[in-house]
Structure formats: structure tokens, C-alpha cells
Steps between C-alpha positions, in 0.01 A plus 500: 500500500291782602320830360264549229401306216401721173313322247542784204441412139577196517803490714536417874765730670577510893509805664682510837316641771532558893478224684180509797597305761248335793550398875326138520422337827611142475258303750221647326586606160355834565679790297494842747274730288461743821647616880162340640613168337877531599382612833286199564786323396752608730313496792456123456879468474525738808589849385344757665441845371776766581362878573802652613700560195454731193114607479557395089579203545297136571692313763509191666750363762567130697516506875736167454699703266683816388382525184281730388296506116427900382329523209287818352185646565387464143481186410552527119894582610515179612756352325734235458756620794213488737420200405821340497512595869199369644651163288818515673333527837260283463692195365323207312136737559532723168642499177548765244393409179452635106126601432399310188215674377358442123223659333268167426249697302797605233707168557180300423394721188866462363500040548118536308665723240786308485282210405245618269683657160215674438585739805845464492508662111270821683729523750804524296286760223400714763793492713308454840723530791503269820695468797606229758585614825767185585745487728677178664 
């Protein structure tokens, strides 16, 4: 199950909503938050950065190999293709997982409401909304 969870009047209600997705390094746990990272990365697994392609685009290539691994300049179009290549040529290194991200200040106000009737009657008179950001 994944999106958002509304707490409305009194009613929970999920709202679907994109799924982020995250390139983890196994042997370290590390999620790739940047090109510095990835780059540090894949010159420990023995890529080596590629300069004579397309100027807009971040590549690195395998002297024991053909492959190559383009991605884009930018990294916030990173995405879940790009990802799923480096996996595939980097077997049992990386894994592309679901971000689970939840908003503890919300989720933690909500289980103390929850609790206490007192708050839980304001919450349903005033109609206060909250949301979880889930996903599985």
C-alpha cells in the first residue's frame, strides 16, 4: 500500500501518490543522494569516467567491458531507468528500492491524539487535517 494518508474529520482516506524510488548500495547501505557519491562508488567497482560522448550527459565506462552507464547532467532527472541500469550492470552491488518516508512530527501528534479523548474530540470539532507520507 502506498500514497497518502488523510486524517479529515474523523476519517482516514488514502490518497495514491507517485512512487520515489532510491538506488541503495548493498555493501554499505548507502542510498546515492548525489554524482560525487555514485562516482566514488563506481570507481571502487572500476568504472571510469567516459568524456567522449554527449557533453549532457554523466558517463562512465569498464575497460573489461562494453558496457557503458549514461545518465544526465542534472541530477534531479535521475530516475528509476538510470537506476535500473547501473543495477543491471552492477549485479548483486545495487538495488532499487521504494523511499519510505513519513512525517514523524504529524504521525506522532496523530498516536498522542489518538490516545488522549480530550484531543481526539478537538480534532474531530475543528476538523484539523494531517497527512502520512507512506509508501511500502
Amino acid at each position: 500500500m502506498s500514497g497518502v494518508w488523510v486524517f479529515n474529520n474523523g476519517v482516514y482516506r488514502l490518497e495514491s501518490s507517485p512512487r520515489r524510488r532510491v538506488l541503495e548500495h548493498l555493501p554499505s547501505g548507502e542510498v546515492v543522494s548525489s554524482y560525487s557519491s555514485l562516482d566514488r562508488i563506481l570507481r571502487g567497482l572500476g568504472w571510469e569516467r567516459y568524456y567522449g560522448g554527449d557533453p549532457d550527459l554523466y558517463q562512465f565506462h569498464k575497460h573489461s567491458s562494453i558496457d557503458l552507464i549514461s545518465l544526465p547532467k542534472d541530477f534531479s532527472k535521475f530516475g528509476s531507468v538510470h537506476m535500473y541500469d547501473i543495477v543491471v550492470k552492477n549485479p548483486n552491488v545495487f538495488h532499487v528500492r521504494d523511499m519510505v518516508s513519513v512525517t514523524c512530527l504529524a504521525w506522532y501528534w496523530l498516536h498522542e491524539a489518538a490516545s488522549a479523548k480530550a484531543n481526539w474530540k478537538r480534532i474531530k470539532r475543528t476538523g484539523v487535517r494531517f497527512m502520512l507520507l507512506c509508501t511500502a
